[in-house]
N, C-alpha and C positions, 0 to 999 in steps of 0.2 A: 595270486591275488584273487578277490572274489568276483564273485560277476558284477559290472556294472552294468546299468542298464542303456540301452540304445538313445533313450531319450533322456539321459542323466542330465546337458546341456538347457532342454526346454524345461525341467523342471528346477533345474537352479532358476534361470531365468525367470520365471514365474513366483519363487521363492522371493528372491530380491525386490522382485517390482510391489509384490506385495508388502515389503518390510517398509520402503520408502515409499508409500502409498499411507502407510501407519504415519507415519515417521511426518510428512508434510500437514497430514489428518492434525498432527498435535502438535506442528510447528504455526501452523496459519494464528495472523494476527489480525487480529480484530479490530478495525478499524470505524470509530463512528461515522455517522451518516453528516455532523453536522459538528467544525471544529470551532474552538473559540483562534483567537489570535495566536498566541502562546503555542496552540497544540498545533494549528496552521502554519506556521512557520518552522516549526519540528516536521511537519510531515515534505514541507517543498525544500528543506535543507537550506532555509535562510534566515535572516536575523528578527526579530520581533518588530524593532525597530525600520527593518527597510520595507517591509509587510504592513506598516502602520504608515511611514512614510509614503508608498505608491497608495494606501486610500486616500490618504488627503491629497496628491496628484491626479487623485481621479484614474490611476494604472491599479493594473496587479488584478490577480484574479475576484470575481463576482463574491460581494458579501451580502449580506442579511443584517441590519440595525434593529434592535430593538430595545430603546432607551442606551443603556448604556453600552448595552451586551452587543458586539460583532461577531456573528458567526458566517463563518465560511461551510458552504456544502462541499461534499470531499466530491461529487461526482466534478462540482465546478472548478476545483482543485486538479483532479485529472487532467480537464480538459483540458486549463489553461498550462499545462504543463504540455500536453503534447503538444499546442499550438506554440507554444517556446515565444511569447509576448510579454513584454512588462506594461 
């Protein structure tokens, strides 16, 4: 067999981290800063309907009114998500 080298191990190692380094680089998704209804209820994994029903409960996470338009900020989105509250 030929020679391998001593440090064959840290440079696979390196090899790989670098491939999915790419690979995350071109997987990341982009997510806006500021979603309407529709896209806010796709992002917390619930109904458009039960999203629309906790604003007029006065629950569910923080919106933005302007005339017709409801937008949800996705930081507010986060939060209310790790605070686990309706």
């Amino acid at each position: 067999m030929g020679d391998v080298p001593d440090n064959i191990e840290d440079l696979i190692r390196e090899r790989v981290d670098e491939r999915v380094s790419e690979a995350l680089d071109h997987a990341r998704v982009v997510v806006p800063m500021w979603l309407n209804t529709s896209k806010a209820s796709e992002y917390l994994g619930i109904s458009k309907k039960q999203l629309e029903a906790w604003r007029y409960e006065g629950l569910g996470p923080e919106y933005v009114k302007r005339g017709r338009l409801v937008l949800y900020p996705r930081v507010g989105l986060d939060l209310w998500l790790r605070e686990g509250t309706a």
